[in-house]
Every structure is written in C-alpha cells, then in structure tokens.
PLY file of the C-alpha trace (Angstrom):
ply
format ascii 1.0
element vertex 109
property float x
property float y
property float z
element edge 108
property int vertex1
property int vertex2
end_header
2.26 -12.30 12.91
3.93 -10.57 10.28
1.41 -10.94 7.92
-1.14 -9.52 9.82
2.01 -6.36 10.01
2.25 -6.54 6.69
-1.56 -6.11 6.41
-1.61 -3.24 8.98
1.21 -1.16 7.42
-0.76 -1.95 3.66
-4.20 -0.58 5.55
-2.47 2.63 7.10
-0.48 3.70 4.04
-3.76 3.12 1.92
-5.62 5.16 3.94
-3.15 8.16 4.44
-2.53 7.65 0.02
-6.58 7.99 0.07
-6.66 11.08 2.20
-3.71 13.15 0.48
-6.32 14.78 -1.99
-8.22 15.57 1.12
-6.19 17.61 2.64
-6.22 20.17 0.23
-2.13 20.55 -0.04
-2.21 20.29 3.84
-4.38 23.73 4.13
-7.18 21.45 6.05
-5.61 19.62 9.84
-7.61 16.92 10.43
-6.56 15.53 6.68
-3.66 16.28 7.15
-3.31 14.58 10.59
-4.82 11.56 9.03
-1.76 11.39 6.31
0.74 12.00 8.41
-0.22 9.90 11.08
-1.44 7.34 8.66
2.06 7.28 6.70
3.94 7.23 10.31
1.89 4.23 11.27
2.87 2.73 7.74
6.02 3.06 8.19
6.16 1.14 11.89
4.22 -1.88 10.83
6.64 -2.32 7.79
9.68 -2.51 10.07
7.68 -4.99 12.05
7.25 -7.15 8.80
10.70 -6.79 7.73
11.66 -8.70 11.32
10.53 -12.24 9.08
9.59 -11.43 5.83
12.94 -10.12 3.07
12.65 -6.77 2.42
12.16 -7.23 -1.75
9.16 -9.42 -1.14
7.55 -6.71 2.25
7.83 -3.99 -0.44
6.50 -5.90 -3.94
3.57 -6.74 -1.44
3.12 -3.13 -0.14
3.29 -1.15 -2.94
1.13 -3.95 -5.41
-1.75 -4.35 -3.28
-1.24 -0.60 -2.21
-1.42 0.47 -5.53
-5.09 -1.72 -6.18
-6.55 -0.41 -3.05
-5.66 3.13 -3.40
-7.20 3.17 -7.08
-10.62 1.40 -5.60
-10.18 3.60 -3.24
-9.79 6.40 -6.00
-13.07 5.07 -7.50
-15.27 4.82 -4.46
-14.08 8.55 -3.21
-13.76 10.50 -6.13
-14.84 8.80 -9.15
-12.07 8.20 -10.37
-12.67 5.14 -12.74
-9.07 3.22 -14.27
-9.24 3.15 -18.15
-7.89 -0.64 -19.66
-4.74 -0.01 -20.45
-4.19 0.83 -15.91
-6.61 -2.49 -15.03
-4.06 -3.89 -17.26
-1.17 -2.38 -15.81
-2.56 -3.23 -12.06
-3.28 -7.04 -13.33
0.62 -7.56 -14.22
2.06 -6.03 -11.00
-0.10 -8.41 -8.86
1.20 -11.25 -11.46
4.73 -9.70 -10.24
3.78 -9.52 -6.21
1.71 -13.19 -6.49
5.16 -14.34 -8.92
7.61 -12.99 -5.95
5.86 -14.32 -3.19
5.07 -17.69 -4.27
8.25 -18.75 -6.35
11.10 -16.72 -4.09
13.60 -18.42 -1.99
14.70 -15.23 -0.69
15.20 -15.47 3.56
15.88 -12.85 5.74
19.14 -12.42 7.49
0 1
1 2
2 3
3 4
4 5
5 6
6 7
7 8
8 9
9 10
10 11
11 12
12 13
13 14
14 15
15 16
16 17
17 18
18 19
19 20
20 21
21 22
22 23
23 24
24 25
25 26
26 27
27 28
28 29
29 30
30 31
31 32
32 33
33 34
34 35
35 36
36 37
37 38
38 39
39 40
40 41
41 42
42 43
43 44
44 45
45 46
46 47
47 48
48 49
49 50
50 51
51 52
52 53
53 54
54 55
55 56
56 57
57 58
58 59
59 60
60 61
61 62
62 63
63 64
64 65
65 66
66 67
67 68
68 69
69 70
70 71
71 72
72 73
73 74
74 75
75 76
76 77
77 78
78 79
79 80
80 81
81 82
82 83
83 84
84 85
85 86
86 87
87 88
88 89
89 90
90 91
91 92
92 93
93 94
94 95
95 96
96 97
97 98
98 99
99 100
100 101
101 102
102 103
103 104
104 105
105 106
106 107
107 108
C-alpha cells in the first residue's frame, strides 16, 4: 500500500507543480485551488508512505520522478521542450532514485 501512497502523493504534487504557472501568481482561484489543494494532498500521501518506506528513499523517489513528470508535463502544456544537457541531467537523477531504491538497506524505525 505504500507504493500506491507514494504514487498518489507523486500524482498530486505533479499536478499542483503543473498548475503553478496557471494560476497567474495566484490572481486566478480555481488554479490556485488546484495548487494548494494539490500540494496539501501531496503532502498527506507522503506521510502515509513514510509509515513503511525510510524517509531518504520516499523523497529521492518523489522529487526524481516528480521532477520527469513535471518537465513532460512542461512540454505537453506549454511547450516547453528540455535542451540535452537537462535530459541529461533528468537521466542521472533517476540513475540516483533507481541506485537508492534498489541497492539501499535503509529500514524504517
């Protein structure tokens, strides 16, 4: 189960990242709901994760895979296409997050 938390609180937190840009520096409410409700959702399902899974490998998870989706996201949305020298970049942090989870003997508490 905390897997499928630690897929939730990846989903929400891409999807409130996605829709800062919307919001138009929080001028616009229904953005804005959608980030803060998306970030506050985040949040939740990451405590739920941390129940099982050590907190080093929940957040080198999180924040790799966060950081892929939210620049496809970035592409689909806005056009906003990564040059090599990011693909790179976003190719050796999910080395890192496949690295950490794979190899780690790190237990939770």
């Amino acid at each position: 189960m905390s897997y499928i938390y630690l897929a939730l609180a990846i989903l929400t937190e891409v999807i409130a990242t996605s829709a800062l840009r919307a919001t138009a520096e929080f001028t616009k409410f229904w953005p804005s709901l959608l980030v803060i409700s998306g970030y506050a959702l985040s949040f939740y399902f990451l405590t739920l994760t941390l129940r099982s899974i050590p907190m080093g490998i929940t957040y080198a998870v999180w924040s790799g895979i966060g950081i892929v989706l939210v620049t496809v996201a970035g592409v689909v949305f806005y056009k906003q296409t990564p040059d090599l020298p990011a693909v790179i970049g976003m190719a050796l942090i999910i080395s890192g997050v496949i690295v950490i989870h794979l190899y780690s003997n790190m237990k939770v508490h």
